[in-house]
N, C-alpha and C positions, 0 to 999 in steps of 0.2 A: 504494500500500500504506500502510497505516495501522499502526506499529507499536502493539503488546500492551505495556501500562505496567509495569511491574514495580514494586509500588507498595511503597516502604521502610516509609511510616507505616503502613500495614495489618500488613506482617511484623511490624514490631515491636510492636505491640499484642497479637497472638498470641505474640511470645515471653514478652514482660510478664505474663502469665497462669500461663505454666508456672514461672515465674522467683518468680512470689508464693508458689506453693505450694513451693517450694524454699527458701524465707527464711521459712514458715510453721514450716516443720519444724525449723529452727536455732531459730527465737524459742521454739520448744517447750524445746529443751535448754537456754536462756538464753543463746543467740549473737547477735548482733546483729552482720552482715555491715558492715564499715565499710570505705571506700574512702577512703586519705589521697590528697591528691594535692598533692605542692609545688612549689610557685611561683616562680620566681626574678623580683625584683620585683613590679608590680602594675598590666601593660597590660591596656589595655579588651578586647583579643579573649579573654584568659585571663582574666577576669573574667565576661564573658559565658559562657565556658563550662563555670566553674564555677557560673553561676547555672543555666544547664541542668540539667548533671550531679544537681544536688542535689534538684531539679524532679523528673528519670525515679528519682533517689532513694527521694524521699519516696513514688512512685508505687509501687514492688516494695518499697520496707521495708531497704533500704541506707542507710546513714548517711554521706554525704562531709564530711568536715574538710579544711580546706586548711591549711596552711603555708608560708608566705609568708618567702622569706627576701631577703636586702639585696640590692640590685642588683648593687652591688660586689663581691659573695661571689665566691673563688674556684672553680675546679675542686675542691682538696684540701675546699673550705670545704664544698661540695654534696654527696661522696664522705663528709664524716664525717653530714650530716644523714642521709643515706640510711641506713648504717648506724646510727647510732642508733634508728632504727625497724625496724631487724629485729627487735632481741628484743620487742619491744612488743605484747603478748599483744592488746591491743582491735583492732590494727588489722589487717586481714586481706589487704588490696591496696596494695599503692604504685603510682603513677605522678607521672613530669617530666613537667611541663609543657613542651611545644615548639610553637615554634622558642626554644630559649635566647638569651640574650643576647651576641652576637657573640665577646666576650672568652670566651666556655668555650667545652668541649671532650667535646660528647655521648662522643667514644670514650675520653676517659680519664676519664668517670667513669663508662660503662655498669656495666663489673663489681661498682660496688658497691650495685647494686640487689640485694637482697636475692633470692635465686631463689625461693622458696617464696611471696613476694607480691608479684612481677614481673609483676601482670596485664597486663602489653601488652607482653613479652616483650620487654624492654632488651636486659638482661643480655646479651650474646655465647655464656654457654651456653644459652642457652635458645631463642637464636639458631639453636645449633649443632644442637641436636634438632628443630629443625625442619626445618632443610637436611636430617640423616640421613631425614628422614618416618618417624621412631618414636619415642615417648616427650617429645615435647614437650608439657610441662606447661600450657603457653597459648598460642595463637594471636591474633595482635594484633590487635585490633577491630577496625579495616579491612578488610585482609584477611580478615577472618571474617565478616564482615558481605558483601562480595564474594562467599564462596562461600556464605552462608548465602542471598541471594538467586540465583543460578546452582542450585542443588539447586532451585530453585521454577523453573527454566525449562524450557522447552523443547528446550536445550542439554544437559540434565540426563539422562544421565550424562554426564561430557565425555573417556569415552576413546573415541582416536581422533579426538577430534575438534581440526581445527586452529584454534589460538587464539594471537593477537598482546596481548600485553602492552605499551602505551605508557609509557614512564618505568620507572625500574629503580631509585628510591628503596630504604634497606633500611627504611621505616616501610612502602610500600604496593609497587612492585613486582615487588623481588625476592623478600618473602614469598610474595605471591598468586601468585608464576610455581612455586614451590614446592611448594604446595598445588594448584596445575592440574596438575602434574605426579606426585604424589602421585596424581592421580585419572587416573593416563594420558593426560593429555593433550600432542599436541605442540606446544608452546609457543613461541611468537618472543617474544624480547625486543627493543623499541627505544627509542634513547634519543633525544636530541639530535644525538647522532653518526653514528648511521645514515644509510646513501646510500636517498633513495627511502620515507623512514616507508609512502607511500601504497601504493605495491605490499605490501609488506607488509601490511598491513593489510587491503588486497582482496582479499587470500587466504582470510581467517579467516573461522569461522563465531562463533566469540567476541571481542568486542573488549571489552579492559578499560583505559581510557584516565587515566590517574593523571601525565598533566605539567606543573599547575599553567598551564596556558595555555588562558585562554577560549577558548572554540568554537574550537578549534585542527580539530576531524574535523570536516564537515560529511556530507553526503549521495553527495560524490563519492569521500569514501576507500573507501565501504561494498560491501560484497556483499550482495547482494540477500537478504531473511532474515537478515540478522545480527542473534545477539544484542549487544547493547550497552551495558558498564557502564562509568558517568559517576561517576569517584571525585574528579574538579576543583571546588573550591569557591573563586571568586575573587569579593572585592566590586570592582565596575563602575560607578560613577555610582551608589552605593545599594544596586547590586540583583547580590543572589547569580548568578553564572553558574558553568556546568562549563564541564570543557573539552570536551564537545559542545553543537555548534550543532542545540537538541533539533526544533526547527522543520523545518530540513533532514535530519537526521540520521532521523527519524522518518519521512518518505517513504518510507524504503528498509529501514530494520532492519524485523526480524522484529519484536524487543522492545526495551526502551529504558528505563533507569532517567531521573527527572525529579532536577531541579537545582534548590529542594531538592526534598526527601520522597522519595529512592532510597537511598543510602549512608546518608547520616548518620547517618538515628533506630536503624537499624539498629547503627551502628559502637556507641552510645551503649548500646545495649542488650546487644552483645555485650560491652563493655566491663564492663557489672557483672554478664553470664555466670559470666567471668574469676574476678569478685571472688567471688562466692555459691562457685562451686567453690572459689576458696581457704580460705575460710570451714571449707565442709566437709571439706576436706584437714586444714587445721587443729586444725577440733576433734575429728578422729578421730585422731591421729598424739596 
């Protein structure tokens, strides 16, 4: 069997489209959607990804500023930068840059993301409405990008259908188990601790793999037709890997996102989703 690619760079180019004529109509009012995103110091991987960011930017008509602040900065010290861009009428989205730098403390400064321009849903409340599945304001790019490729599959609808979630992150798997569940679906979660990841696994007709461990599944955890989402991005000697082995892995799945061109372009595009809806919350409120 030859799995069906589930190709991320094609979705996102179709979202990119409806996303222009959505920033078309702000730039008519005089809105210009702006995404801050701050920095705590200035490593190569958050450098590189704000050179992206500003790249799929320029492409929809989004404007990214970064803010870079001392390495040294405390917890309290990040908690006042954050809010001080709440009241700050030009900018329409916040995002932290993560993984922070060892000495903070994501959970004591989530709350002071501002909620109203929380695109990638920090905050604990915004956390909270998602958990209830009603009234959360955004869905975190990943995860949104997960199910925004899942609705284009085969798997698609996914009630009833049994699906194993690897890794239990709250940035990628406790959201998406969330959100599959929100669409009826029965969901396993497993983590590290789990007896047997593989039986698990060879249950499912969805597998959504998010454990930061290269080609951790290959062809032998799979059910035969399964779909298969690869949210792992580790560099290898150079070279981008997920944590599926796509070589093996694709023998057997029904479908299969690639490592890159699956998640990613998508998470990026759903990320300034995010922002253009805050935008228009904004200047309608």
């Amino acid at each position: 069997m030859a799995a069906r690619i589930l190709d991320g760079r094609a979705l996102a180019s179709e979202l990119r489209d409806g996303l222009a004529r959505r920033v078309a109509a702000l730039g008519a009012a005089g809105v210009v959607p702006t995404l801050l995103v701050i920095m705590v110091g200035e490593d190569e991987s958050s450098l590189a990804y704000v050179r992206g960011m500003r790249a799929l930017g320029a492409k929809v008509g989004v404007d990214v500023v970064v803010d870079v602040l001392p390495l040294d900065i405390d917890d309290a010290g990040v908690r006042t930068a954050l809010m001080r861009h709440a009241g700050n009428a030009s900018v329409h989205g916040i995002i932290l840059q993560q993984p922070l730098p060892a000495h903070l403390h994501v959970r004591a400064i989530a709350d002071a993301m501002p909620e109203r321009k929380d695109v990638d849903a920090m905050n604990p409340v915004n956390q909270g409405r998602l958990a209830f599945a009603t009234g959360a304001r955004f869905i975190p790019a990943t995860p949104a990008a997960v199910m925004l490729l899942l609705e284009r599959s085969a798997a698609w609808p996914l009630a009833g259908r049994d699906v194993t979630v690897i890794g239990r992150s709250n940035v990628v798997g406790l959201p998406v188990s969330l959100l599959m569940m929100a669409q009826n679906a029965t969901v396993t979660v497993t983590h590290k601790e789990t007896r047997d990841i593989r039986e698990h696994v060879r249950r499912a007709e969805v597998v959504v793999v998010a454990a930061g461990a290269p080609r951790l599944v290959d062809a032998s955890w799979l059910r035969a037709g399964a779909t298969v989402i690869d949210v792992g991005t580790t560099v290898v000697d150079g070279k981008l890997l997920g944590d599926v082995d796509f070589e093996s892995a694709a023998t057997v799945a029904g479908e299969i996102t690639p490592v890159p061109g699956g998640v990613g372009p998508v998470t990026n595009v759903a990320l300034m989703r995010n922002v253009v809806a805050a935008a228009e919350d904004l200047n309608s409120s």
